[in-house]
LUMBA-448233 format. One record per residue (C-alpha): residue number from 1; x, y, z; residue in one letter. Coordinates in steps of 0.05 Angstrom, whole numbers, padded with zeros to 5 digits, always signed. Last residue first. Layout:
<sites>
[NUM; [X; Y; Z]; "A"]
...
</sites>
This chain:
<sites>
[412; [-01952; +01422; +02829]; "X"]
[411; [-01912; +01351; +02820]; "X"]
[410; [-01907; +01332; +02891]; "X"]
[409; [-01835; +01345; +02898]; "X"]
[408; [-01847; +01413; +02893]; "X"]
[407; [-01789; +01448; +02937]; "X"]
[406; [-01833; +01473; +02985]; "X"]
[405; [-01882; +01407; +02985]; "X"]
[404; [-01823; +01365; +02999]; "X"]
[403; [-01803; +01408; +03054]; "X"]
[402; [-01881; +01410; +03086]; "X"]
[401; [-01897; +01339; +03081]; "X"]
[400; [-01953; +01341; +03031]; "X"]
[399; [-02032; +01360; +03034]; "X"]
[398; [-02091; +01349; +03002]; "X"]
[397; [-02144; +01394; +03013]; "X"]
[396; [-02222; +01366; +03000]; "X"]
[395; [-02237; +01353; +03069]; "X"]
[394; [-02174; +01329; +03102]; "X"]
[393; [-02125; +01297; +03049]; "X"]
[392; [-02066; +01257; +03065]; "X"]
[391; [-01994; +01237; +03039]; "X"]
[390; [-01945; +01226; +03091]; "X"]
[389; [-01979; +01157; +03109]; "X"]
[388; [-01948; +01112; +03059]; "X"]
[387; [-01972; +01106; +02991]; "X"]
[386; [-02011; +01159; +02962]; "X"]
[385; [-02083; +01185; +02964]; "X"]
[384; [-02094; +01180; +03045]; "X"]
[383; [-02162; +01190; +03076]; "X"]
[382; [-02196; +01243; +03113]; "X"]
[381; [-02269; +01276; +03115]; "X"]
[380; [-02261; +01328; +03169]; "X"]
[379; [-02307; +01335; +03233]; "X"]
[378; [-02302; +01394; +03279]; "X"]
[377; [-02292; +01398; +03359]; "X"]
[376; [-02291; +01466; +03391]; "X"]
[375; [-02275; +01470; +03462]; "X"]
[374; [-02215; +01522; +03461]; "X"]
[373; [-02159; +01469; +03465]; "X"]
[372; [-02189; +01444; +03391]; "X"]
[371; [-02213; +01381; +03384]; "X"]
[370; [-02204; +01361; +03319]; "X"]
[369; [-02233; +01293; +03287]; "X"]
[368; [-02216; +01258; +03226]; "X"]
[367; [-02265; +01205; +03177]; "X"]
[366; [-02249; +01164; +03130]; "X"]
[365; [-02229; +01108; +03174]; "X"]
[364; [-02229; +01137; +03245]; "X"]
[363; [-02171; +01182; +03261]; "X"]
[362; [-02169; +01226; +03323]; "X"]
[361; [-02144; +01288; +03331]; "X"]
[360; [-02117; +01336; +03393]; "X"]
[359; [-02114; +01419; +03401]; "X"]
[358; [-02085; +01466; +03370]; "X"]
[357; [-02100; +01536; +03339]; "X"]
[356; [-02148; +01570; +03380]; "X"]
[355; [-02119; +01564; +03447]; "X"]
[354; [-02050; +01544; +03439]; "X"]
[353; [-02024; +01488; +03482]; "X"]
[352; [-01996; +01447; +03414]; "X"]
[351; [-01952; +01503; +03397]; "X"]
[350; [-01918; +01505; +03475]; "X"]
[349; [-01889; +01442; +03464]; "X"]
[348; [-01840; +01465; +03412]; "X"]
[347; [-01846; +01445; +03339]; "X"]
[346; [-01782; +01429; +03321]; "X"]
[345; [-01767; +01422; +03249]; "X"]
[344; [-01840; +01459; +03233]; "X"]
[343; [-01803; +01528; +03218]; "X"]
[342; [-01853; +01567; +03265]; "X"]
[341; [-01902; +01513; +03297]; "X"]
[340; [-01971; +01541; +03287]; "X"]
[339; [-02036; +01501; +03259]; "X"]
[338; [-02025; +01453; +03314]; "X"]
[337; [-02031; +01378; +03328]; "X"]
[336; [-02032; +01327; +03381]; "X"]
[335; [-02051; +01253; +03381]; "X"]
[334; [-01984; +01239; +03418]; "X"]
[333; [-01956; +01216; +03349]; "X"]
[332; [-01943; +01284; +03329]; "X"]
[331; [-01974; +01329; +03275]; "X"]
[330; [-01970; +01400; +03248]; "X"]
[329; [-02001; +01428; +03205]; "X"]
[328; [-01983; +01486; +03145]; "X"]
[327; [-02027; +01540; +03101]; "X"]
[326; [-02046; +01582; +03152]; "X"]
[325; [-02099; +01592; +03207]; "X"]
[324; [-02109; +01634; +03262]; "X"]
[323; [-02190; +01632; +03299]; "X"]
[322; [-02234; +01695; +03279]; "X"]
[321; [-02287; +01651; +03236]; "X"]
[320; [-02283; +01583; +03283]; "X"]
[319; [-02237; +01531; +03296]; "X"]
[318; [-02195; +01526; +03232]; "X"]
[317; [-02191; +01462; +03197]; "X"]
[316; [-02218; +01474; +03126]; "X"]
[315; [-02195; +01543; +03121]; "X"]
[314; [-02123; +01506; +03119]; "X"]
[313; [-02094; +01566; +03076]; "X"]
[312; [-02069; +01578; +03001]; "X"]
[311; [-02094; +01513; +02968]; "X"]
[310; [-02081; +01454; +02929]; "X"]
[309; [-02010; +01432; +02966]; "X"]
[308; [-02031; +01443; +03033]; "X"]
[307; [-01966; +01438; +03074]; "X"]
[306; [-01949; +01381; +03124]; "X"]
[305; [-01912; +01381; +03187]; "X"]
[304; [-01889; +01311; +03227]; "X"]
[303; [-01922; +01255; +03240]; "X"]
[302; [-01993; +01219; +03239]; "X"]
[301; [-02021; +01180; +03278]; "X"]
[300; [-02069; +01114; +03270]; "X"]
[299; [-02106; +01088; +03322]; "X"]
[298; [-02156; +01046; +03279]; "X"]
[297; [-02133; +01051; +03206]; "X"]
[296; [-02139; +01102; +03164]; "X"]
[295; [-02180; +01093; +03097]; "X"]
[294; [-02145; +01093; +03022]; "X"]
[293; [-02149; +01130; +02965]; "X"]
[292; [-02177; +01100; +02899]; "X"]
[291; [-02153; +01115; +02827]; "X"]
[290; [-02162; +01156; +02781]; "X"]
[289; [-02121; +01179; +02722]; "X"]
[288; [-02151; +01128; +02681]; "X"]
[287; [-02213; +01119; +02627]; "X"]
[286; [-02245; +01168; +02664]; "X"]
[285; [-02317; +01189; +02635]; "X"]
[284; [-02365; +01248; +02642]; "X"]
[283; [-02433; +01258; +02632]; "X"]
[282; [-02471; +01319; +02642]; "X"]
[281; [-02540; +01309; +02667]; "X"]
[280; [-02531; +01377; +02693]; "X"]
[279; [-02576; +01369; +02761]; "X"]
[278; [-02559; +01295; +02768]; "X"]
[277; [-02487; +01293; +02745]; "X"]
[276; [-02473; +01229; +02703]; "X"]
[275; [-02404; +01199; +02717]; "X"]
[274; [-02373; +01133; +02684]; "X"]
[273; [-02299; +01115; +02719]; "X"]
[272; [-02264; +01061; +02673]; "X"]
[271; [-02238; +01004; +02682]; "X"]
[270; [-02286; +00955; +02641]; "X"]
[269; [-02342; +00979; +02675]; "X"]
[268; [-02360; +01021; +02740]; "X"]
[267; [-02425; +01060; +02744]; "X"]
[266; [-02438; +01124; +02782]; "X"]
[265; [-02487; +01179; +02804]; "X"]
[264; [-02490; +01257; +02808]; "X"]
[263; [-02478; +01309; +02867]; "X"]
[262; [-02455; +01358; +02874]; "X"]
[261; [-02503; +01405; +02834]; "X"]
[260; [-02550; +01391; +02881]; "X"]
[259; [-02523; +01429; +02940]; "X"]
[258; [-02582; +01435; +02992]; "X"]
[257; [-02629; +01391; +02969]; "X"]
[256; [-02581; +01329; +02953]; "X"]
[255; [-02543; +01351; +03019]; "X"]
[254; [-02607; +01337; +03060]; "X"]
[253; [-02619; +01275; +03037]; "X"]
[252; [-02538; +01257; +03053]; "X"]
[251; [-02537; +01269; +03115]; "X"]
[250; [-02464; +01279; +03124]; "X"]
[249; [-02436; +01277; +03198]; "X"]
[248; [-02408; +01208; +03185]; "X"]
[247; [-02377; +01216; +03118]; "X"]
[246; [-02333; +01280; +03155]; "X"]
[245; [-02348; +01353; +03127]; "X"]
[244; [-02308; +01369; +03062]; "X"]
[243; [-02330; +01333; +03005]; "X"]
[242; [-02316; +01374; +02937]; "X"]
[241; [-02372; +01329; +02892]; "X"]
[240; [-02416; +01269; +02921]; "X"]
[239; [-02425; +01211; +02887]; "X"]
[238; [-02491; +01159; +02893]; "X"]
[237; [-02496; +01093; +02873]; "X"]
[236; [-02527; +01067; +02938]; "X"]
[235; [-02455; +01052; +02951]; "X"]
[234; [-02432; +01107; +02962]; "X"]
[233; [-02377; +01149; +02922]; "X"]
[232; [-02353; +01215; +02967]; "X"]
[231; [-02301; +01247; +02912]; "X"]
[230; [-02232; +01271; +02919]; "X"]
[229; [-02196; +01322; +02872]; "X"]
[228; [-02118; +01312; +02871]; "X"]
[227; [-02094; +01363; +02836]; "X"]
[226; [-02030; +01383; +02784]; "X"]
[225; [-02013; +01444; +02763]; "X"]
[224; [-01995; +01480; +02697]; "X"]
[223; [-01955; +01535; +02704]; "X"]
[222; [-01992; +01602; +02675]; "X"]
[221; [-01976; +01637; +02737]; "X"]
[220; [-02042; +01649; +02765]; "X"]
[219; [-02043; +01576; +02767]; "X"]
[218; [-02069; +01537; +02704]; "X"]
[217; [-02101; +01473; +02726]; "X"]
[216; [-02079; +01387; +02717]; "X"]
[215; [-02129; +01338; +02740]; "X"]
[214; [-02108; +01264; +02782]; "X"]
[213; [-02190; +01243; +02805]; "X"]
[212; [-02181; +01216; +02874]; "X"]
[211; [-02240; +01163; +02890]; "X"]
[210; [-02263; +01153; +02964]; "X"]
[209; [-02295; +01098; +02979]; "X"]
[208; [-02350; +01045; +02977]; "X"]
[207; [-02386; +01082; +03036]; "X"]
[206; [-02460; +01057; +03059]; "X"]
[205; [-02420; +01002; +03099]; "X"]
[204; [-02386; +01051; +03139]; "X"]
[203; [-02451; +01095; +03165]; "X"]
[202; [-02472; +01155; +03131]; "X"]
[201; [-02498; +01209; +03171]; "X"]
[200; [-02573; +01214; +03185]; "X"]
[199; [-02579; +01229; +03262]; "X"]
[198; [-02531; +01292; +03253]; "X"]
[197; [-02469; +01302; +03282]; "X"]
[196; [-02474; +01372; +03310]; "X"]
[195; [-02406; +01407; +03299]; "X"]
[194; [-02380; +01447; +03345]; "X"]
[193; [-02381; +01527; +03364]; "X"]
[192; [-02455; +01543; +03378]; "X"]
[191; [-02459; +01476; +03408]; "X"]
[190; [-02405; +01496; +03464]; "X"]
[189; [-02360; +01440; +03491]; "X"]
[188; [-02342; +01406; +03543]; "X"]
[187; [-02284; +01376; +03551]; "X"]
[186; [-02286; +01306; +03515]; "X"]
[185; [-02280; +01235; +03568]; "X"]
[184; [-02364; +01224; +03567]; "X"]
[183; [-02367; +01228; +03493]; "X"]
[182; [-02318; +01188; +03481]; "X"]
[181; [-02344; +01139; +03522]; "X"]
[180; [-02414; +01144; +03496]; "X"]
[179; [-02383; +01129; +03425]; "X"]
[178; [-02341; +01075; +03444]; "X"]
[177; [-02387; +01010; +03415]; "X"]
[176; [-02405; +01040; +03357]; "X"]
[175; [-02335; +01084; +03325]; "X"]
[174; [-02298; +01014; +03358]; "X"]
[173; [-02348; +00965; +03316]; "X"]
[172; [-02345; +01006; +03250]; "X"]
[171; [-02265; +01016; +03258]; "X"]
[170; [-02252; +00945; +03257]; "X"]
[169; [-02311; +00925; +03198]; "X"]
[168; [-02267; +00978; +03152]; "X"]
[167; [-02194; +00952; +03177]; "X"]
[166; [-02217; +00871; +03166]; "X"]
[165; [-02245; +00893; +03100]; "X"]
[164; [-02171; +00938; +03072]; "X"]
[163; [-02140; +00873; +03108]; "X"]
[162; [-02183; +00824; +03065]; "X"]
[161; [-02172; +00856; +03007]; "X"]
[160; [-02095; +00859; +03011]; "X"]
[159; [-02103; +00791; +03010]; "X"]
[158; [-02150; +00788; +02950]; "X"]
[157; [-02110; +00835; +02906]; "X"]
[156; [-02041; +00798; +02916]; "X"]
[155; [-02078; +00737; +02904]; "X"]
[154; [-02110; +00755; +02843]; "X"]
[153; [-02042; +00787; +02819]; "X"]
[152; [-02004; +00723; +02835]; "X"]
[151; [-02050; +00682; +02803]; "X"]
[150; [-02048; +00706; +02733]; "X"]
[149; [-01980; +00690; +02718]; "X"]
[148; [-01987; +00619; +02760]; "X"]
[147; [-02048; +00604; +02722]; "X"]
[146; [-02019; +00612; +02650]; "X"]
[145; [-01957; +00569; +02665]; "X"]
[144; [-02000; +00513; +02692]; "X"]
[143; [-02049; +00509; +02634]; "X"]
[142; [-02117; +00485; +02653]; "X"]
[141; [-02157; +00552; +02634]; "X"]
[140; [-02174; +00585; +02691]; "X"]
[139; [-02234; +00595; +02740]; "X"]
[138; [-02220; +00640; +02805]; "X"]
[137; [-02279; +00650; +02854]; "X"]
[136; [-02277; +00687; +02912]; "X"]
[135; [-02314; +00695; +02992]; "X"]
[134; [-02329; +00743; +03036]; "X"]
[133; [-02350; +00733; +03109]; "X"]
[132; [-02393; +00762; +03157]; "X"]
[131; [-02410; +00739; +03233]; "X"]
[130; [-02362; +00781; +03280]; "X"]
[129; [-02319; +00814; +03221]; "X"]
[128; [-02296; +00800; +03152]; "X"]
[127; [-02272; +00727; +03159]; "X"]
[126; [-02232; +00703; +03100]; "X"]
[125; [-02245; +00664; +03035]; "X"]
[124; [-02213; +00631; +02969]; "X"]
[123; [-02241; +00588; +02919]; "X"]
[122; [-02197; +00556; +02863]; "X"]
[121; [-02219; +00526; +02798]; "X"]
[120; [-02173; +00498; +02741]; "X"]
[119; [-02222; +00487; +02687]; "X"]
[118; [-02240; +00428; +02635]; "X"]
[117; [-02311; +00447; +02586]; "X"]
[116; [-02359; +00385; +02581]; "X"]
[115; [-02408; +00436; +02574]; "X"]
[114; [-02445; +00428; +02633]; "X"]
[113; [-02368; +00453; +02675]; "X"]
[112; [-02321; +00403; +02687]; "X"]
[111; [-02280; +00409; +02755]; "X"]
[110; [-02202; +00416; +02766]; "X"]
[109; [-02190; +00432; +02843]; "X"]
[108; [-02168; +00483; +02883]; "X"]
[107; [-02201; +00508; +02963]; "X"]
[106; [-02179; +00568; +03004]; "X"]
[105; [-02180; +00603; +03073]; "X"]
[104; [-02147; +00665; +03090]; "X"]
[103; [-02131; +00688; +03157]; "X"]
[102; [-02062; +00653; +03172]; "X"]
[101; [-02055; +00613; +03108]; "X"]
[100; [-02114; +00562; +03120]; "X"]
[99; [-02121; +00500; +03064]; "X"]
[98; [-02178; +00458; +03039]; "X"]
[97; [-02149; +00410; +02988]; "X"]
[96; [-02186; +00347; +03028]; "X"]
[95; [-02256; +00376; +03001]; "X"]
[94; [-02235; +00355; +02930]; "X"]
[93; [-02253; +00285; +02939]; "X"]
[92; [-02323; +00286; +02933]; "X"]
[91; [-02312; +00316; +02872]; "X"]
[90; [-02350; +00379; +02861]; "X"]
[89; [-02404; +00382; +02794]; "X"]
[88; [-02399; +00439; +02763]; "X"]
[87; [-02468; +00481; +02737]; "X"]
[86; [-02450; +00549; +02759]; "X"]
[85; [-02504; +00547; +02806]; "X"]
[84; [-02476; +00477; +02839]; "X"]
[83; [-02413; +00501; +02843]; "X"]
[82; [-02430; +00568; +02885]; "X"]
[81; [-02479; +00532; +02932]; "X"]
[80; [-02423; +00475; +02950]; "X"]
[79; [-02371; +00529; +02953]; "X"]
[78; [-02418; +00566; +03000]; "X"]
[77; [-02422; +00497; +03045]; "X"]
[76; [-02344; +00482; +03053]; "X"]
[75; [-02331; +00572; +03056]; "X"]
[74; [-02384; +00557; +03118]; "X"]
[73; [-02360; +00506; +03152]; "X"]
[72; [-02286; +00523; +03151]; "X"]
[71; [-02310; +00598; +03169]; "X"]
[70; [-02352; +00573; +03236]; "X"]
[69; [-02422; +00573; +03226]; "X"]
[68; [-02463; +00629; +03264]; "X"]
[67; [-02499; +00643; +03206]; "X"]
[66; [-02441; +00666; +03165]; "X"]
[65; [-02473; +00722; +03140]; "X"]
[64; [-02450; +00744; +03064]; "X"]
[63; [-02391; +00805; +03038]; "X"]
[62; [-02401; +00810; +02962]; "X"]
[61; [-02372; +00758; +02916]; "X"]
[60; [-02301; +00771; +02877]; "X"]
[59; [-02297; +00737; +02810]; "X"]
[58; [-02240; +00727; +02783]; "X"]
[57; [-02241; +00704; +02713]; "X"]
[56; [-02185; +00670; +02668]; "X"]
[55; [-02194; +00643; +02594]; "X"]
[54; [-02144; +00619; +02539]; "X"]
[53; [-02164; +00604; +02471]; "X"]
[52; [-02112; +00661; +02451]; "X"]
[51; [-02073; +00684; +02512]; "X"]
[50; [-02092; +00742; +02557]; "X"]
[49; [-02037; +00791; +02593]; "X"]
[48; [-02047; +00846; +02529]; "X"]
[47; [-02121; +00838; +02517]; "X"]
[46; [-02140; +00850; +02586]; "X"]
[45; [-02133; +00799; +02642]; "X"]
[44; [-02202; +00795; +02674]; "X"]
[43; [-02245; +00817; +02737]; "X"]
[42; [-02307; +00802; +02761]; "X"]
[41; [-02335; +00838; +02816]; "X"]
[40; [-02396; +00825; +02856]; "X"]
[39; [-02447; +00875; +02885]; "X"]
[38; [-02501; +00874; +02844]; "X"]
[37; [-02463; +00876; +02784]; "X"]
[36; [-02388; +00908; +02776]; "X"]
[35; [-02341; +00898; +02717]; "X"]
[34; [-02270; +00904; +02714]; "X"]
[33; [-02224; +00893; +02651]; "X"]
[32; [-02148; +00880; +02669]; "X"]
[31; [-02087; +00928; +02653]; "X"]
[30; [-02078; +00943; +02726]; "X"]
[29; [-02122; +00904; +02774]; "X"]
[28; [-02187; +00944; +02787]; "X"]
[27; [-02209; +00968; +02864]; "X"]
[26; [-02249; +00933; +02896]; "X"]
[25; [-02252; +00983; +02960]; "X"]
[24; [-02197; +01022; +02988]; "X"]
[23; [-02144; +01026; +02935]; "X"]
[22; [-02071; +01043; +02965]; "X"]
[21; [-02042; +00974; +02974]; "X"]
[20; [-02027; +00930; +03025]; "X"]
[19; [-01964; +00878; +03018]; "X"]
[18; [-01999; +00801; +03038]; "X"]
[17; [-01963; +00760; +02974]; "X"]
[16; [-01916; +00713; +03003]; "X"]
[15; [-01964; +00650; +03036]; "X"]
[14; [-02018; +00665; +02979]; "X"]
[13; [-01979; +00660; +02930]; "X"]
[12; [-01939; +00585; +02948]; "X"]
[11; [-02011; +00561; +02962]; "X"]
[10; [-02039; +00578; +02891]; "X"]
[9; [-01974; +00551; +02863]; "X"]
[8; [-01975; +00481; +02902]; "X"]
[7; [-02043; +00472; +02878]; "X"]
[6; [-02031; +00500; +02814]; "X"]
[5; [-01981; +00440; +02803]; "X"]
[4; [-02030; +00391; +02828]; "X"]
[3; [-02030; +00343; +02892]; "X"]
[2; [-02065; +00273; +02879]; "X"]
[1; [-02130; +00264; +02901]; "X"]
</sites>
């Protein structure tokens, strides 16, 4: 088969476009319609990138056993399942257009749907962890020009994807397979001042992320303020109000009977957020201003001295009801952090030796650790909602680097 101009296009893409973003899960394309069903998402230029008569669909499936095949093997045989339901029939020929670009694998071709109906088709994969893949679909109308706009979102999207999946299945595997080691290397502790983690928290794969909702409030000042309010969203369907306690230590039966009123369910469609609260039934609906935050990876650190930017005092992160806290942290990329550190320039060694204040952290995916010098160890939820690692939130505080914070370069 002779090589085709979206060919070249769809391998010229994927080769330059592997930037991450800041969404954590499937997140929508700007100005395209999303819709979610049973796990797959299809996604479509909206009215102002579409052409009349002209179609385009990307449909991203969910994450499927490999079997024990190897990937080649497996994205050849899916495609085969994939065609066959949608009612094309694949040249034999087409199989010689498989192509590798470092960890994703794809396949284009032009195939005929039942109808008689011409398409460009292209199928891309990628390895998701020991024995999972994931694999998409992309189906456009056979005009070159067309294509290559549309393309280089879609593969923009999907290879940014694949790191946001490879980072998720990462983390899962090291939280499992070093947990007794961690355990065995901590000082120990007192249970009346740590955190239990209890049998029932969530596990990775329950999580589909953390959404940020952008609202604006009145301070005490009459200024209007703007706030980054997170919220737990699972994949059961389930979303949890004002997180604060780690994903992991969150049983989530429990919390439903505890705190009802935080929690509600979800629906995704067309771009827009839907929200019914369970013990309300009130109904809300974000047509934008959300958006979602995005996971640590595995060894992360952070750096430097951040200010809460939503709240007067880190009452999230202090070690227990008499221990210091304030308003700032302090990080360094020796896994070390402290809640003192005078003007924050130069925090001097002797902050991070404190007692009650400091101590050492760990990142793992949405989830951070403290282990304060005194023997208490507590759980945070954690994620980042902008760009960059300088913007974070721990429970459901967001926080700044400290300077830009003081002179309101974050908007509030």
């Amino acid at each position: 088969m002779k090589a085709r101009p979206y060919l070249l296009i769809v391998l010229s893409i994927l080769v330059s476009k592997t930037t991450s973003f800041s969404q954590v899960v499937v997140p929508p394309i700007s100005g395209w319609d999303l819709d979610e069903k049973s796990g797959s998402y299809t996604l479509k230029p909206g009215k102002a990138a579409s052409l009349e008569g002209k179609e385009f669909l990307y449909e991203i499936m969910p994450i499927a056993k490999s079997e024990g095949q190897p990937i080649e093997q497996w994205f050849s045989s899916a495609i085969d399942k994939d065609a066959t339901a949608s009612g094309f029939t694949l040249p034999a020929t087409s199989k010689k257009n498989i192509t590798t670009n470092q960890t994703i694998i794809s396949l284009s071709t032009e195939l005929t749907d039942k109808k008689g109906k011409a398409w460009y088709v292209t199928y891309v994969g990628y390895q998701v962890g020991e024995g999972d893949n994931r694999m998409a679909r992309i189906m456009s109308s056979p005009d070159v020009k067309y294509y290559a706009n549309n393309m280089r979102p879609v593969a923009e999207h999907f290879g940014n994807l694949n790191r946001l999946d490879a980072t998720a299945s990462a983390n899962g595997r090291y939280a499992r397979n070093n947990a007794h080691t961690k355990q065995e290397n901590r000082t120990p502790i007192s249970p009346a001042q740590s955190e239990v983690i209890p049998e029932k928290g969530l596990k990775t794969q329950e999580i589909n992320g953390i959404l940020i909702h952008l609202e604006y409030n009145t301070n005490a000042d009459g200024k209007m303020v703007r706030i980054y309010k997170p919220y737990l969203v699972l994949n059961d369907g389930s979303i949890y109000n004002e997180p604060v306690i780690s994903p992991y230590s969150l049983d989530v039966a429990a919390s439903k009977q505890k705190e009802p009123k935080k929690w509600g369910t979800w629906k995704l469609k067309n771009g827009s957020f839907l929200v019914e609260w369970t013990a309300t039934s009130e109904t809300e609906k974000w047509f934008k201003n959300w958006f979602w935050a995005t996971p640590s990876q595995k060894d992360e650190k952070l750096d430097g001295s951040f200010m809460t930017v939503n709240g007067a005092e880190n009452s999230n992160v202090k070690s227990s009801e008499k221990a210091y806290t304030s308003k700032y942290i302090y990080f360094n990329k020796d896994g070390q952090f402290t809640l003192t550190g005078g003007d924050g320039t130069n925090v001097a060694a002797s902050e991070y030796k404190k007692y009650n204040e400091a101590g050492t952290y760990t990142l793992n995916d949405y989830s951070m650790e403290l282990h304060f010098n005194n023997g208490t160890v507590i759980r945070r939820m954690f994620y980042f909602y902008l760009q960059g690692s300088t913007h974070f939130g721990i429970g459901n505080s967001v926080y700044a680097p400290k300077q830009a914070a003081v002179e309101g370069l974050t908007g509030n």
